[in-house]
N, C-alpha and C positions, 0 to 999 in steps of 0.2 A: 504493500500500500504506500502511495505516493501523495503526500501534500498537495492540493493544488499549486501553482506557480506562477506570480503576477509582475514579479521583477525579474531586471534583465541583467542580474548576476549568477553565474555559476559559483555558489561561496564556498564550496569544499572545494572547491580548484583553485579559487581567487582570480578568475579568467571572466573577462566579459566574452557575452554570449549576442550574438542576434535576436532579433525578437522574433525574430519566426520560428526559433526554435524552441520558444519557452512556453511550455507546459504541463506535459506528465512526464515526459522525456529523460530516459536516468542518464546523470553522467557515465564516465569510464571506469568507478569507482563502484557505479552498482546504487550510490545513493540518487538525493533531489535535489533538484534547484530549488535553495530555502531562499525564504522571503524573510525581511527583516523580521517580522513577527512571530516568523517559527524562531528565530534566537531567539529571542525574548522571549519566546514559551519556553525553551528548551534551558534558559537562565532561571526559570520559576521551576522548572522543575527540579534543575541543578541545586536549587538552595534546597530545598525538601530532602532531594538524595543525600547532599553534606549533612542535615542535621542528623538522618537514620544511620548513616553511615559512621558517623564519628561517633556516635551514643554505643553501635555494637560491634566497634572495633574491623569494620572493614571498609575497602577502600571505595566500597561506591558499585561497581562494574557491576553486582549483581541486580542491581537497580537502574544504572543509568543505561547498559546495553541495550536488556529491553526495551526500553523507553524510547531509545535512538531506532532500534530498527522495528520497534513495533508502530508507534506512533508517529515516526519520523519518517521512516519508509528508507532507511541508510543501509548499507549492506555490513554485515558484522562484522567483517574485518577494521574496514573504517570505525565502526564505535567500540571495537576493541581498542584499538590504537589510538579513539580517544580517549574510552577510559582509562586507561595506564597512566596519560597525564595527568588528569585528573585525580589519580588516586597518590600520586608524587603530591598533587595540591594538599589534597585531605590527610594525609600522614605530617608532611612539614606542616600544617596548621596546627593538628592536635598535638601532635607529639609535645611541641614546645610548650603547652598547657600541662600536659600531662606528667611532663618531667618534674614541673614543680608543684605537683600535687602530691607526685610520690607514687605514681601509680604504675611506672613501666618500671619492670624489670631488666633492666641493662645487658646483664648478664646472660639471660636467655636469650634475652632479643638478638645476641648479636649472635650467639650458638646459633640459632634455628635460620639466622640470613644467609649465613654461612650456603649451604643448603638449598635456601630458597633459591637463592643469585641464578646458581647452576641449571635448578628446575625450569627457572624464567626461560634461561636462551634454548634448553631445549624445547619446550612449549612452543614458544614464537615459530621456530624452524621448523617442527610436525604440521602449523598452524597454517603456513603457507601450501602447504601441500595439500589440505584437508577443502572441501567443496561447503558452502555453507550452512546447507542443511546438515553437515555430520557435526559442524562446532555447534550449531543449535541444537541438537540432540543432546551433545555430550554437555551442554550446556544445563537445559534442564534436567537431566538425570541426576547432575552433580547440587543442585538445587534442592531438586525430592529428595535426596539422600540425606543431607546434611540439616533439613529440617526437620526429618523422621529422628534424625539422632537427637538435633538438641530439644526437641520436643519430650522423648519419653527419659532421655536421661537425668536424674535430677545435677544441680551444681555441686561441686565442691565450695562449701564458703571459707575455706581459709580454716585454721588449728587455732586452737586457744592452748597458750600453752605456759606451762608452770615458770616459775623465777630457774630453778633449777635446769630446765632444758633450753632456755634463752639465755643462759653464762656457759652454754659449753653443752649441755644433753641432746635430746634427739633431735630436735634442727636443725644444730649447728652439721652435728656429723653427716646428716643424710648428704647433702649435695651441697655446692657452691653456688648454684642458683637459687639458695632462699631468697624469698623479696618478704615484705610489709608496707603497709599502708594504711594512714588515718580513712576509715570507712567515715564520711559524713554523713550519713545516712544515719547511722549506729551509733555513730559517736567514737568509735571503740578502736584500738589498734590490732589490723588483722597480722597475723604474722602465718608463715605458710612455709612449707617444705614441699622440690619438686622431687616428683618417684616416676621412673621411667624414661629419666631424660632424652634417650636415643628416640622415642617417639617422636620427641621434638624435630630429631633429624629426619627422618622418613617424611613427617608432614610438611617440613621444610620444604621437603625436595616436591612433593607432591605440590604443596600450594604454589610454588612459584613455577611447577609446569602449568598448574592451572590459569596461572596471572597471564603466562605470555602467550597462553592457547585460545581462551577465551575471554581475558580483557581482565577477569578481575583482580582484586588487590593480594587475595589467597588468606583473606578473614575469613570467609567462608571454614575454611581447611583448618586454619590456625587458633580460630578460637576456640571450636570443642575440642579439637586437641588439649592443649593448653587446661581450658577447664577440664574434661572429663574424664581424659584418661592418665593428664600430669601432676591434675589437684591445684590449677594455680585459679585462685574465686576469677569471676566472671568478669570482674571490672579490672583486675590488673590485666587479666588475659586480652579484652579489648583495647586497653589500653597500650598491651606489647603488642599486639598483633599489628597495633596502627604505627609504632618504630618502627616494626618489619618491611610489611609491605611498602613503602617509600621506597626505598633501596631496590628492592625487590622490580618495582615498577618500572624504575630507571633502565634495568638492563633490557624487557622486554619490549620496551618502548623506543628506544634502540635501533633495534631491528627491524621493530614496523615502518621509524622513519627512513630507515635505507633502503625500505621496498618503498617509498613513495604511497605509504596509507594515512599519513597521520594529514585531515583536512585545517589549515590554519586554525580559519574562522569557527566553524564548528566548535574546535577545541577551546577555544579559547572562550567562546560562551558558557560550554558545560565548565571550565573552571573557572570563571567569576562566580557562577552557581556555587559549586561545592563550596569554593574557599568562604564565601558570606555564609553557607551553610552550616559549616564545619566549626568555623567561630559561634555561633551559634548553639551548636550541639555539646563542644567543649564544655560549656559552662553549667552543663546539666545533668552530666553522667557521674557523680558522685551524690547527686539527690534521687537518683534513679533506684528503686532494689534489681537488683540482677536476676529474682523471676521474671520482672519484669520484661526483662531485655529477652530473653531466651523465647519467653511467648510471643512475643511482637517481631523478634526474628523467625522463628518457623511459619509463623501466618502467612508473610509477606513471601517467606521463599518458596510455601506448597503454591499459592496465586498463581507467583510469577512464571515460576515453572510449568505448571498447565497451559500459558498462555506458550512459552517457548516451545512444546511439547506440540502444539497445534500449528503453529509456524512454520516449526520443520515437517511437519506432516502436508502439507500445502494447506491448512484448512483456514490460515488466518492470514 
């Protein structure tokens, strides 16, 4: 589905066009010839994606893709390659809040990048080879899955733990990556130990194949990780996951611009969106509870996924 078309700029090319040729007409890219007002929808919608995005710890792509090539009529490559940007936006936004809240884990985050980095470039390079409807497929599969998970799993909320095993007891010894953090919510100082660390690597690698394959940040991947099978509570987990994917972005975004995907203008609307979004979102994820977060993330990921699900079937 293709926007109607009333102006005479091709803006994911940055190319003027004839007028005789503006209408349903797709570029070379597969997308439309947007009209000023599709930015400006596609910036309203950007700020909304920034604020869900930054509240659950991921970079956007599972939101914003859809939305570019369901409502927008762009082909996924193109709003892969713009999410990536965008999700570069929303990590440098939050991160830098989040650092001084106390809520990422340094120490993991940079473990599990490690990993990701790797996954990004090969992602991207499968990505190019791959026909659109298979990244749509694997697009919502990886959607239903991941909110079947964080729907019936419950959260790890963090250890309460004695005077004795915070000078030296069972915390200290499990891993190098214990974090802590003032819970505003609570009031309370959560403290936590991670078990299973190497998960972290496996889903590292996994989320950043996912980021450079199908546009997103690899929150999706990193945050039940993280919470449910490494025990780190839900808000530092969104909180590390939004250090992560930055970096992660970077390499697979990369590569889309050396293939000639990444559309300026386009892009650069969905990131005004995020970044006002994401300052936005920042300010509210420590008054949030993290059921919270987990139900308003599966809701949104079973939706979106039916809808990608019918796309790649031709039915939408």
């Amino acid at each position: 589905m293709c926007l109607r078309i009333l102006g005479p700029y091709d803006l994911t090319r940055t190319k003027y066009i004839e007028p005789a040729t503006i209408g349903y007409t797709r570029n070379t890219l597969g997308g439309c010839y947007l009209l000023l007002v599709d930015l400006l929808l596609l910036i309203l919608f950007s700020i909304l994606i920034g604020v869900i995005a930054s509240l659950l710890g991921i970079g956007g792509g599972v939101f914003l893709v859809p939305v570019m090539t369901l409502a927008f009529g762009i082909e996924i490559k193109v709003a892969a390659a713009t999410s990536l940007v965008t999700v570069i936006v929303t990590s440098s936004t939050s991160t830098s809040r989040y650092l001084k809240e106390g809520f990422i884990n340094i120490n993991l985050g940079v473990f599990i990048e490690f990993f990701s980095i790797i996954g990004a470039v090969v992602g991207a390079v499968i990505a190019f080879q791959l026909q659109a409807f298979v990244i749509e497929a694997i697009f919502a599969t990886v959607l239903l899955y991941t909110a079947y998970y964080m729907w019936r799993v419950k959260e790890h909320p963090g250890e309460k733990c004695s005077d004795d095993e915070r000078q030296g007891g069972l915390i200290s010894k499990r891993s190098i990556f214990n974090g802590k953090y003032l819970d505003d919510c609570s009031g309370q100082m959560v403290e936590y130990g991670i078990v299973k660390p190497h998960i972290g690597a496996g889903a590292g690698f996994i989320a950043g194949n996912l980021s450079g394959l199908i546009g997103v940040g690899g929150g999706i991947v990193n945050v039940p990780a993280m919470n449910v099978l490494m025990g780190v509570p839900m808000k530092a987990a969104s909180a590390t996951s939004n250090f992560i994917i930055g970096v992660t972005a970077v390499a697979g975004a990369l590569l889309y611009l050396s293939n000639d995907l990444i559309a300026p203008l386009i892009t650069a609307a969905a990131s005004i969106g995020v970044f006002i979004g994401a300052i936005i979102g920042t300010k509210y994820l420590g008054r949030i509870r993290g059921g919270s977060l987990r139900i308003g993330f599966s809701i949104l990921l079973v939706v979106i996924s039916i809808m990608m699900f019918l796309r790649a079937g031709g039915w939408l």
